[in-house]
N, C-alpha and C positions, 0 to 999 in steps of 0.2 A: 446591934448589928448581927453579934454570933446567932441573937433567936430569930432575928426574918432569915434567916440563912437557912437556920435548920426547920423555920415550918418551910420554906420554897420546897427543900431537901423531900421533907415529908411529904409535901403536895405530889410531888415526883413521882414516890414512891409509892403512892396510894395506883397515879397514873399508870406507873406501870406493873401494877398487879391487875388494875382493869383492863387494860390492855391485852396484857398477855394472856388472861380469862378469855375476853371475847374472840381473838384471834383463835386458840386453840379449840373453842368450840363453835364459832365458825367452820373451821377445819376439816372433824371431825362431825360435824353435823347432830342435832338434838338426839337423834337415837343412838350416839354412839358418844355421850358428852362424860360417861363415865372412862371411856379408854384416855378422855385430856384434863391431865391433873396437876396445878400448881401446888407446891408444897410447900408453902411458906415459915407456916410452925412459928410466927409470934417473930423472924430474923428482921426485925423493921432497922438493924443497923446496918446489915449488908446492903439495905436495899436502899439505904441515907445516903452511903458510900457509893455506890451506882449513879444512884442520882447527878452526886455532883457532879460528874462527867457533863453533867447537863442535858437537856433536852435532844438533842439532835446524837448525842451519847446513844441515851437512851434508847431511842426511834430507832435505829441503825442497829442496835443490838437485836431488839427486838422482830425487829423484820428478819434479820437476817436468820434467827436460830428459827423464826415459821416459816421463811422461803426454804433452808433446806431442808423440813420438816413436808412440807409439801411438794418438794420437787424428789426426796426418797421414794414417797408413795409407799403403800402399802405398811404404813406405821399402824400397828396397834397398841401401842400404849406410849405415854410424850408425860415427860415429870419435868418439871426445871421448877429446883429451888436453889435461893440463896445461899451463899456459903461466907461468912464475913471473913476478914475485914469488906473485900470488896469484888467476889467473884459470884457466877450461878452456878448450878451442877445441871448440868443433860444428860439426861436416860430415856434415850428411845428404846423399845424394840420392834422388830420389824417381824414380818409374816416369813419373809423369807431372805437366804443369803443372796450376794448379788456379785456379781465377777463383771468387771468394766473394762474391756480393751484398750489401753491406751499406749500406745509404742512411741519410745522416746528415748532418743541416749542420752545415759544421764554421765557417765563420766569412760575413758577410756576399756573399748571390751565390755562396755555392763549398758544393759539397754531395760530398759524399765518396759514391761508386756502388759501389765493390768494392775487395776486398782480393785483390791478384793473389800467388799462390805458385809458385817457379820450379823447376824441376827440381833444384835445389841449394841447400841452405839451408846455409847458412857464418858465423857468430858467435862471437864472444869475450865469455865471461859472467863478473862478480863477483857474489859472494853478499853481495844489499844488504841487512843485517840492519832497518833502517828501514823497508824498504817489505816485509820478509818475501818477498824474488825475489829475479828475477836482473837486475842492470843489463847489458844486452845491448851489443855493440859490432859491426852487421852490417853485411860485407861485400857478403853479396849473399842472393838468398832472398825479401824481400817489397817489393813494390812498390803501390803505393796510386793508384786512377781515379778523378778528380773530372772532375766537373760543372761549370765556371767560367764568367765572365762575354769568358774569353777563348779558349774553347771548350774538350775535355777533354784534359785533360793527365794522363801517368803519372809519377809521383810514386817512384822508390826508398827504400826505406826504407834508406839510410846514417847509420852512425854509431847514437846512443843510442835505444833504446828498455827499456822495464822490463816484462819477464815476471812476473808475479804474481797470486794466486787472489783471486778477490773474493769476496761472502761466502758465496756457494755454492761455493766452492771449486774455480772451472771457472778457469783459465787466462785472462787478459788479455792483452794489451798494451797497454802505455801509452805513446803514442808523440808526439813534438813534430817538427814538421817544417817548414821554408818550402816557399810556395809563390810563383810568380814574382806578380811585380805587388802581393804581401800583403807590406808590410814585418816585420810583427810573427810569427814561427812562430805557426801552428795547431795545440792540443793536444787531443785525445782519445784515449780509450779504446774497445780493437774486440775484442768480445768472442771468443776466437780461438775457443775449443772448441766454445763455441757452434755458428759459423759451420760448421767441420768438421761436424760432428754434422750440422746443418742439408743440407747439401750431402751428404753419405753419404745419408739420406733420401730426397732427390730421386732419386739414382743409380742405389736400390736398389729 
């Protein structure tokens, strides 16, 4: 039983390196299919671990780290390798910074102005079956501008955040963060695709 388990596992896993191949040069398109690179490197046990999440795991992962991969625009370079026991790594870079308006109180006196995006978006994702995402683990990539009672401060987004569709199925994040002087983290949700969509509009 354990080896139909682990070849199902392995079928998966093959699935989703084919996958995320064609998606990414799709994407990118045949003259630019060197900027979309999977990096595998022989980690066929991160991607067993993945797997079992199962299909529709899998499928939702996958979509989700090309929808925001196509909804940033102007990526020139998209990596995502495995990292075992059961995580991927994402390493975008982008052509350019981007500053996203978004106004919102997030806790008494502190009003949250814009969601800032850096040249390089860098995160460690597990597939959270619970919240149907990704629990994120970001290096570096997005930073957050409040409004404060002790003037505006930029905020990195380090450490957890949750990637996930809400019920229009546009890309979230759900992020908890400190902010200096607030004992308790501030949590909300910053509609991402939104914002992008929002901001392409203006551009164009």
């Amino acid at each position: 039983m354990a080896g139909s388990e682990e070849s199902e596992a392995a079928k998966l896993s093959r699935m989703l390196y084919s996958e995320m191949e064609n998606k990414l040069q799709d994407m990118f398109g045949p003259e630019h299919r060197t900027a979309a690179q999977i990096a595998f490197g022989g980690a066929w046990q991160s991607l067993n671990k993945i797997a079992h999440q199962g299909r529709t795991g899998l499928q939702s992962a996958v979509d989700m780290v090309n929808d925001l991969a196509v909804d940033l625009s102007e990526v020139e370079s998209f990596n995502i390798t495995p990292r075992p026991p059961a995580e991927i790594e994402v390493d975008m870079r982008l052509k350019k910074e981007k500053e996203l308006p978004f106004k919102q109180n997030v806790a008494p006196f502190v009003e949250l102005e814009s969601v800032c995006i850096a040249n390089r978006v860098h995160f460690q994702a597990l597939f959270d079956k619970e919240k149907n995402g990704l629990r994120c683990s970001f290096n570096e990539g997005f930073s957050l501008r409040f409004k404060t009672f002790m003037g505006k401060l930029t905020v990195p987004i380090n450490g957890n955040a949750v990637l996930m569709r809400d019920s229009r199925k546009q890309i979230v994040m759900e992020v908890s963060t400190k902010l200096p002087g607030i004992d308790l983290p501030v949590a909300f949700t910053i509609p991402l695709v939104e914002l992008l969509r929002e901001a392409r509009k203006r551009s164009g």
